[in-house]
Every structure is written in structure tokens, then in C-alpha cells.
C-alpha positions as CSV (number, residue, x, y, z in Angstrom):
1,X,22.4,-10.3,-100.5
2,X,21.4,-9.3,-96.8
3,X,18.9,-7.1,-97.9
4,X,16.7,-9.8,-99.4
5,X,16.5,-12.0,-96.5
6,X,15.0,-9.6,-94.3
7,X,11.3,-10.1,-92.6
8,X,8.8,-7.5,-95.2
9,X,6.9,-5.3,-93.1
10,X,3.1,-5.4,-93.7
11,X,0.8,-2.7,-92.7
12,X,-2.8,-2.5,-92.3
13,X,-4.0,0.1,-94.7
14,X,-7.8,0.7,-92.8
15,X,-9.2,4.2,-93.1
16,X,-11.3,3.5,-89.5
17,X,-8.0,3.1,-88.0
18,X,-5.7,5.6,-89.4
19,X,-8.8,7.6,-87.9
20,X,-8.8,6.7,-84.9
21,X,-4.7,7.0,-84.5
22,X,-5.2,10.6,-85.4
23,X,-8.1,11.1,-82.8
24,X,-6.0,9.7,-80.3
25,X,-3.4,11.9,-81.1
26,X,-4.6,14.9,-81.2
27,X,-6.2,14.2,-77.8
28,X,-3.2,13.1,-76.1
29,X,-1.8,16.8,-77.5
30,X,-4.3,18.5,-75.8
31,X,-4.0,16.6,-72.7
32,X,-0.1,17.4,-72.5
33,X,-0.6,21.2,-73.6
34,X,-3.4,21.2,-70.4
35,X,-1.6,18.9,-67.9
36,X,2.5,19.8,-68.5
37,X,1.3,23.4,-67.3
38,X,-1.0,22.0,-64.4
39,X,2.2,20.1,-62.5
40,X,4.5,23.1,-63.4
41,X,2.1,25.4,-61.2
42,X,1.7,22.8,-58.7
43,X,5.4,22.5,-58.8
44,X,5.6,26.3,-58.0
45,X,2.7,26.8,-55.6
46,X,2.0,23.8,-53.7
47,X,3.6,21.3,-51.2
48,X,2.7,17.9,-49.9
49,X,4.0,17.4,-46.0
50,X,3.3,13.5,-45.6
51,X,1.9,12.1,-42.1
52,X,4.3,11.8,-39.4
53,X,6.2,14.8,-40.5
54,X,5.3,18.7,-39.4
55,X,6.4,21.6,-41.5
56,X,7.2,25.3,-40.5
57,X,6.9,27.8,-43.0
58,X,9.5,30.3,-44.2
59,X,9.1,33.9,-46.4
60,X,11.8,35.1,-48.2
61,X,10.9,38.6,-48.5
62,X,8.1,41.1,-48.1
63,X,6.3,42.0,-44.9
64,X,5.7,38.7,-42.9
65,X,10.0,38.1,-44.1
66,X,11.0,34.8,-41.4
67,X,10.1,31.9,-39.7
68,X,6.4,31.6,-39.3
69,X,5.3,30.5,-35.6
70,X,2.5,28.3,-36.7
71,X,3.0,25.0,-37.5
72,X,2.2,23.1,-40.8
73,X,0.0,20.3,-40.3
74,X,0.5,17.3,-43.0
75,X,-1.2,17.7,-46.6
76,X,-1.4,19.9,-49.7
77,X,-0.1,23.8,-48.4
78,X,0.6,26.6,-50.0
79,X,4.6,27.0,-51.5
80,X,5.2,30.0,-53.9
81,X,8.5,29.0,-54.8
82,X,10.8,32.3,-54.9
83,X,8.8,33.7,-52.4
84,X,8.4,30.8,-49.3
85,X,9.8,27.2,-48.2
86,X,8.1,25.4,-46.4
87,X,11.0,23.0,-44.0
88,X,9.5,19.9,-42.5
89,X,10.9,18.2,-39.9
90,X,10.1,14.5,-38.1
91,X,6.8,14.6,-35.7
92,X,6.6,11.2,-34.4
93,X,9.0,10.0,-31.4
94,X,12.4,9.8,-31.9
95,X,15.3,8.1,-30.0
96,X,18.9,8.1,-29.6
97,X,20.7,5.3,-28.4
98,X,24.2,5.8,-25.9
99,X,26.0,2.2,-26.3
100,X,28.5,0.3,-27.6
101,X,26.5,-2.6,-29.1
102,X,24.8,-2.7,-32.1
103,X,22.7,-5.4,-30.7
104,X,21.5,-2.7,-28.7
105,X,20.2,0.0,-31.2
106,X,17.0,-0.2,-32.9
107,X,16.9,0.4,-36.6
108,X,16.8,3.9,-37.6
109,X,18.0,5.6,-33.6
110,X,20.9,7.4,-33.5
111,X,23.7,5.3,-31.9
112,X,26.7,7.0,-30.1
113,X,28.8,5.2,-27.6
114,X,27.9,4.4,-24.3
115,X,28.6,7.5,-21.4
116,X,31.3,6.6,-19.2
117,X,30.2,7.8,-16.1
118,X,33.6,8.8,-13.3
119,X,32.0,7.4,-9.8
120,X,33.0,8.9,-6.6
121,X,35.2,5.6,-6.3
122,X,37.2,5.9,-9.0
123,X,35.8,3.3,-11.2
124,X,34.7,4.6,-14.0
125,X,31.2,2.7,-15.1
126,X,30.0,2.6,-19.0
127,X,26.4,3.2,-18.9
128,X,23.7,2.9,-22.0
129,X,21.0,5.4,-22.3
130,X,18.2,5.8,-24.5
131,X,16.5,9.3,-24.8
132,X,12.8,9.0,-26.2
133,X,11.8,12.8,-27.4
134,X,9.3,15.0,-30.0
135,X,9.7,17.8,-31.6
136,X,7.4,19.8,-29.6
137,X,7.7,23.5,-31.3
138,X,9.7,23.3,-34.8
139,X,9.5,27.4,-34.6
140,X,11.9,27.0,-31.8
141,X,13.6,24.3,-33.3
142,X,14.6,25.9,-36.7
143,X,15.0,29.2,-35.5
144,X,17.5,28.1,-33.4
145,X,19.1,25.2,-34.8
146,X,18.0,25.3,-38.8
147,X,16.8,23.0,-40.5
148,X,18.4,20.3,-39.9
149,X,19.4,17.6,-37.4
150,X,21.4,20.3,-35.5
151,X,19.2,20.2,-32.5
152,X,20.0,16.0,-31.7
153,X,23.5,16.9,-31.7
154,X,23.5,20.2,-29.5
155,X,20.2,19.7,-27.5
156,X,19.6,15.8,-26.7
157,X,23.5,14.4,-26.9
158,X,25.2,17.2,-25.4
159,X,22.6,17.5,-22.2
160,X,22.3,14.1,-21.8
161,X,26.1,13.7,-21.7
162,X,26.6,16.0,-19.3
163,X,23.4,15.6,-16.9
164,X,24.2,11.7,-17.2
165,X,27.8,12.1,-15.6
166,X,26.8,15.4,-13.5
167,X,23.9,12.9,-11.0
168,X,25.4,9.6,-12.0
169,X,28.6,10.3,-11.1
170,X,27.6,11.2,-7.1
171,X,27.1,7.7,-6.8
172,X,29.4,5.1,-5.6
173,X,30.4,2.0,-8.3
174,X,27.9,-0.5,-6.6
175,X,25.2,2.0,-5.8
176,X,23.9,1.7,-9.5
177,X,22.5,-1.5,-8.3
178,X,20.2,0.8,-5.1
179,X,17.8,2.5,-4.8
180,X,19.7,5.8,-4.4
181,X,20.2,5.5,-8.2
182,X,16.4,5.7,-8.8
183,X,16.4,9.3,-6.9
184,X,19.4,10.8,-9.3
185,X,17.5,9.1,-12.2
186,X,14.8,11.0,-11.5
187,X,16.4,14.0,-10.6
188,X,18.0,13.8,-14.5
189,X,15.2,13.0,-16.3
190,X,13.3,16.2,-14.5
191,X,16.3,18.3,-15.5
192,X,16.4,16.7,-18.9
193,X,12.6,17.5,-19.7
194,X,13.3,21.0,-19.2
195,X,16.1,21.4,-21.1
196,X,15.0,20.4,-23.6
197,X,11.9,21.9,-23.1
198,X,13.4,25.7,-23.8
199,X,14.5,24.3,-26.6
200,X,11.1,23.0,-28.4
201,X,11.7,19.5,-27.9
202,X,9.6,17.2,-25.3
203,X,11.3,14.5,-23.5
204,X,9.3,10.9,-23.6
205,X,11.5,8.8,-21.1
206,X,15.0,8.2,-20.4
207,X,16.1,4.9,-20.1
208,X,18.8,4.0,-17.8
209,X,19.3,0.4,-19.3
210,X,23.0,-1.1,-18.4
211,X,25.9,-0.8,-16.3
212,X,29.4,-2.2,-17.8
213,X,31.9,-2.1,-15.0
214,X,35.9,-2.6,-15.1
215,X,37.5,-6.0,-14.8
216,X,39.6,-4.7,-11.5
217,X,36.1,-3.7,-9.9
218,X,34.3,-6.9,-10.6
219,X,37.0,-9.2,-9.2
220,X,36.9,-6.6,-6.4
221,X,33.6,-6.8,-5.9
222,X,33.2,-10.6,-6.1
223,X,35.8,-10.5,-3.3
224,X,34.1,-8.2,-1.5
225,X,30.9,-9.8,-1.6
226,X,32.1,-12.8,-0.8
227,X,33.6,-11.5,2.6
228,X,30.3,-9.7,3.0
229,X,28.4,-13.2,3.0
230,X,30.8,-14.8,5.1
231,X,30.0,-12.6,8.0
232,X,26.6,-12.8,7.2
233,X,26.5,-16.4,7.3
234,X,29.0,-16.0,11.0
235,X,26.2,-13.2,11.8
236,X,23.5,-15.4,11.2
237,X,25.6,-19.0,12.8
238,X,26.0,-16.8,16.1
239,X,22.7,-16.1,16.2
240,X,21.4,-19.8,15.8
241,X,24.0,-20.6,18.7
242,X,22.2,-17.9,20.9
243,X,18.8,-19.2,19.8
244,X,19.6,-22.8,20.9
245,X,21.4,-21.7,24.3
246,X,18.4,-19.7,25.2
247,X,16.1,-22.8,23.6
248,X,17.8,-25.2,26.0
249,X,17.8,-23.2,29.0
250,X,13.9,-22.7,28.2
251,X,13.8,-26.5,28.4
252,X,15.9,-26.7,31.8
253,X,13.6,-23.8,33.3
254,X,10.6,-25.9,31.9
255,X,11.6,-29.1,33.2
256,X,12.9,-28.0,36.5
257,X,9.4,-25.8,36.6
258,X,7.5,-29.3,35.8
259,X,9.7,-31.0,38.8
260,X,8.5,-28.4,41.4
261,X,4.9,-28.3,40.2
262,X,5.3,-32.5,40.1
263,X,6.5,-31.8,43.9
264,X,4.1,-29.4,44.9
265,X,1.6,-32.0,43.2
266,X,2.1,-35.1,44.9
267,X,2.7,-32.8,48.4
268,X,-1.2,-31.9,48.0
269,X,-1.6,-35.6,47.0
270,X,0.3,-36.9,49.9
271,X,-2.0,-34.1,52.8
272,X,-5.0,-35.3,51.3
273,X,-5.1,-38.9,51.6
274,X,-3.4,-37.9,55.3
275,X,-6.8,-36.1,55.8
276,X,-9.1,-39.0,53.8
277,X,-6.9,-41.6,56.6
278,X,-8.1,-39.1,59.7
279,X,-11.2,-38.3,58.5
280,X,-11.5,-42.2,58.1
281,X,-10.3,-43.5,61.5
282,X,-12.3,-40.5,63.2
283,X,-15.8,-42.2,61.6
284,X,-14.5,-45.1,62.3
285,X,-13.6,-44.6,66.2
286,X,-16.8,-42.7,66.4
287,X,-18.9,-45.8,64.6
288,X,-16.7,-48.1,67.6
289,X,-17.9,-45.5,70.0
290,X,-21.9,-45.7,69.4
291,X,-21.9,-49.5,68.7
292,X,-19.9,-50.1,72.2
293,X,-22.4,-46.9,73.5
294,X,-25.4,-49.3,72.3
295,X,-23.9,-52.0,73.4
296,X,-23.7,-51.0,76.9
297,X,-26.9,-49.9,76.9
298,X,-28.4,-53.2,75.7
299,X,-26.3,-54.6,78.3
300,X,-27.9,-52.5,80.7
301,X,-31.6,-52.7,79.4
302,X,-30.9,-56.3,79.7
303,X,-29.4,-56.4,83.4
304,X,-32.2,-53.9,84.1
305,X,-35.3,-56.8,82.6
306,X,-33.0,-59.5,84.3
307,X,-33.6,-57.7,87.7
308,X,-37.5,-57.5,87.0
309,X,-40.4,-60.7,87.3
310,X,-39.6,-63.9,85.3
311,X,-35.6,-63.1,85.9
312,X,-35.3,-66.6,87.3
313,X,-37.1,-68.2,84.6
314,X,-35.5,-66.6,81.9
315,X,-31.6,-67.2,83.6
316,X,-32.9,-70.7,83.8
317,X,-33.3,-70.7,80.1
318,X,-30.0,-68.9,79.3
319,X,-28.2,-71.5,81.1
320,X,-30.2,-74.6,79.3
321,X,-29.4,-72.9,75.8
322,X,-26.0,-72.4,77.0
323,X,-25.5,-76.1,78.0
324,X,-27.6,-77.2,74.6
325,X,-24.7,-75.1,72.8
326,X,-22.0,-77.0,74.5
327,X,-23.4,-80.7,73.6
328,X,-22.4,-82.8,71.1
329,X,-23.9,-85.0,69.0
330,X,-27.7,-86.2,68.5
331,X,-29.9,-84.8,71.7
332,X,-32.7,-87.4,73.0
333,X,-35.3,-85.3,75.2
334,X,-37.0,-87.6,77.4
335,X,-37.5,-85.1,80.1
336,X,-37.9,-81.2,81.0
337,X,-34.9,-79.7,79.5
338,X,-35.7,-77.0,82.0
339,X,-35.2,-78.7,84.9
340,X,-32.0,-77.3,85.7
341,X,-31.6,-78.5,89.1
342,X,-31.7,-82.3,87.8
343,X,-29.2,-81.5,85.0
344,X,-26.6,-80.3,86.9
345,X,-26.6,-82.8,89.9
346,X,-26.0,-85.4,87.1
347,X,-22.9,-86.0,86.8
348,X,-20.9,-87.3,83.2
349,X,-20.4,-90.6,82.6
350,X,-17.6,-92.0,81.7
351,X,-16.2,-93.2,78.4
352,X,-14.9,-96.6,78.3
């Protein structure tokens, strides 16, 4: 009953097409019989080494048996399989992180846990690294450490490790933060390079990029600190008290220097107007001196022309202006006001 409800099939019976399938076909056949052996020989004599990766080769047997010292660049090379391998290994830079935070690590690093460096003090201080290196000479490289990652493990972990604690560890717990770290920093990463230079590898940087200390040592060092700030801040107190003792006695010295100088000041004023008073009454006495000098002389030029002709006369006159001087009131001349003889035989009259 099934049977008859299923869908018929139909089929296009066209001579063109049943053709044209059978071209197709026997083309595709072809194809295969040429291609299938194509990739199997590729398969057996060829190799691809992508870009960022370089290769070293390896012979199994015959005259050149080994490790090859030249390098495989990336592309299509050579690979007889049976006969050589070529081993590839990473070419760009590669980095291993020392921490204990996965925050930390970049995607793709190598993450071991962070070195705990033993100080000189005692305090032991976890320190993250990160080691940037190449593969420099995979000749080296495989022929000592084989193909694989070997050479991370026994080259960069272990020598970091060890050179990390061997220059770290001469410092104190609170020298990380001076500069005497940057010289043992250096000192490593020169150590480091060489290392694993003899080993094929090249050393990019070494990052020396946190310092975890132990609870004990922070609270010891907060206490510290803060004692080493109060006698800073006493340091620097006493020295503002001896700046302001020596500022005030620079003020007394000035102001007592400004009192003398004041002193000395008004002395100089005090001589000179003594000398401007003498130099005054001496050209003053000697002005008195020639005036009473001309004086007397006039006196004496005038006794002299008194004794000479017309001395009568003119002591005559003298005495008339001298009796004029002495009247008061309106003057009436009715007579000679020279006759002297009359004028003084007349006597005053009376007032009623």
C-alpha cells in the first residue's frame, strides 16, 4: 500500500546530455589518474615552511648523514621522504613570562611563576621577568636540544632563574627601588645575551617588571620610612630655626649698622652747619669791618673838607638843617634861615 504512494521519479531522457555527462566523466577520470599522482610526489618530495618559521634540514643516510648547518628559509624546499626531514622551528621573537598573574602573561608566552629572589636581608622578594629572545642558529639549537621546545626549558628558564637570584639577590630588600638595581640589571642581561648566545638563541630584552615583597617587610618598611621622615622633617625644622636666628641677627647687625651710619650721618651734618655758622659770622664781622672801615674814612674825608674853605658856611648849614629837623609843625620863612646868629639869641616862647 506504501509502495503506491511514493513520489515517481522522472528522468530526462536527452541524448545531448547523457553526452555531455559522459564527457564530463571521462575527463574528471583523467584529471584524477594525472593529479592523485601529482600530490603523492609532492607529498614525498616537497615541503612548505610557512613565514615566521625557519627550517633546518636533516639526512637520514648517505654521505651528507646529519643536521645540515644552513638554514631553511620559508617556501616550497626539497623533502625526499625516507631519505630527509626537514624540522622547522619558530623565527619571530618569542617570550617567556616569570609571574604569578595571569593578568600578567600575554597570550601565547610561556608563563612560569614569578623568581623569588633571597636578598642579603633576609626577605625574600617575588620578582616578574620577561625574557624576549630568537632563535638565532636552529643548527645549534637542534643539534643540541632536538627538535623541540627543549631549549626554553634548559636554555632561557634555567639561566634566567639562576642569573636572576645570582645579581638580584646582592641587593638589599629596598634597593630594588635604586639605582644600584639598574647596574646588576645590566650586569644580567649582559650575562644573559651570552648565554644564550652559545646556545643559538639571541636575547631581545629582559624585563625586570615587579617587585612583590612580604607583609612583615612592608609594615617594616612603612615604619621605617616613617621614622626616616620624621627626622627629615626635625632635620629640616632645625634648619629653618638656624636660618631665622641667623636672619634676625642679620636684621640686628643691619639695624644697629643703620644707627651708626644715622650717627656718623647727622655728626657730618651737625660740623657742617658749625662750619656754614663760622664761615657766616666771619663774612659777616668782616662785612662790619669794611662798612665801619668806610665809615671812618668818610668820617675823616669829611672832618678833612670841614677843616678846608667854606667850613663855616657849611657847619652853619648843618646846624640850620639840624634845628629844621627838630621843629614841629608848619615852618613860616619870613627871614634868612641861615642867619644863625639871630636864631639862636631868640629865645622860646612860652605856651600859655
Amino acid at each position: 500500500m506504501f509502495e503506491s504512494l511514493k513520489t515517481p521519479r522522472f528522468r530526462v531522457q536527452s541524448p545531448f546530455l547523457q553526452q555531455l555527462r559522459g564527457r564530463i566523466g571521462k575527463l574528471g577520470l583523467r584529471l584524477l589518474l594525472v593529479l592523485v599522482p601529482l600530490f603523492f610526489l609532492r607529498a614525498c618530495v616537497m615541503t612548505y615552511v610557512p613565514p615566521g618559521m625557519v627550517g633546518v634540514r636533516q639526512i637520514s643516510y648517505g654521505t651528507g648523514k646529519g643536521l645540515q648547518k644552513k638554514p631553511v628559509t620559508p617556501g616550497y624546499h626539497r623533502e625526499v621522504s625516507g631519505y630527509e626531514k626537514i624540522h622547522t622551528f619558530p623565527r619571530d621573537l618569542q617570550v617567556v613570562e616569570f609571574t604569578d598573574s595571569p593578568a600578567e602573561s600575554g597570550a601565547g608566552h610561556r608563563q612560569m611563576p614569578a623568581i623569588k629572589v633571597p636578598t642579603v636581608d633576609g626577605y625574600p622578594v617575588d620578582v616578574d621577568v620577561s625574557v624576549l629572545y630568537q632563535i638565532k642558529d636552529p643548527y645549534k639549537v637542534a643539534k643540541k636540544f632536538g627538535f623541540g621546545k627543549g631549549y626554553e626549558e634548559s636554555v632561557v628558564i634555567r639561566f634566567t632563574d639562576f642569573l636572576v637570584k645570582r645579581y638580584l639577590g646582592d641587593l638589599l630588600a629596598e634597593q630594588f627601588y635604586h639605582e644600584t638595581r639598574l647596574a646588576k640589571v645590566a650586569a644580567l642581561r649582559a650575562d644573559l645575551a651570552k648565554l644564550l648566545a652559545d646556545n643559538g638563541l639571541a636575547l631581545a630584552d629582559v624585563l625586570i617588571r615587579q617587585y612583590d615583597y612580604p607583609e612583615t617587610f612592608q609594615k617594616l618598611t612603612e615604619q621605617k620610612k616613617i621614622q626616616d621622615q620624621s627626622v627629615l622633617v626635625n632635620q629640616q625644622l632645625a634648619k629653618q630655626a638656624e636660618v631665622q636666628t641667623r636672619l634676625n641677627q642679620t636684621i640686628a647687625e643691619g639695624k644697629n649698622l643703620i644707627n651708626v651710619k644715622s650717627s656718623e650721618l647727622n655728626a657730618q651734618i651737625t660740623e657742617i652747619d658749625a662750619r656754614k655758622d663760622l664761615y657766616e659770622r666771619q663774612k659777616h664781622a668782616e662785612g662790619d669791618l669794611l662798612i665801619k672801615s668806610a665809615e671812618a674814612n668818610g668820617t675823616e674825608q669829611i672832618n678833612r673838607a670841614l677843616e678846608g674853605a667854606g667850613s663855616a658856611k657849611l657847619l652853619k648849614l648843618r646846624r640850620g638843617l639840624a634845628l629844621l629837623d627838630s621843629i614841629r609843625g608848619p615852618i613860616y620863612i619870613t627871614e634868612d634861615p641861615t642867619d644863625l646868629g639871630r636864631i639862636s639869641s631868640e629865645k622860646p616862647e612860652k605856651k600859655q
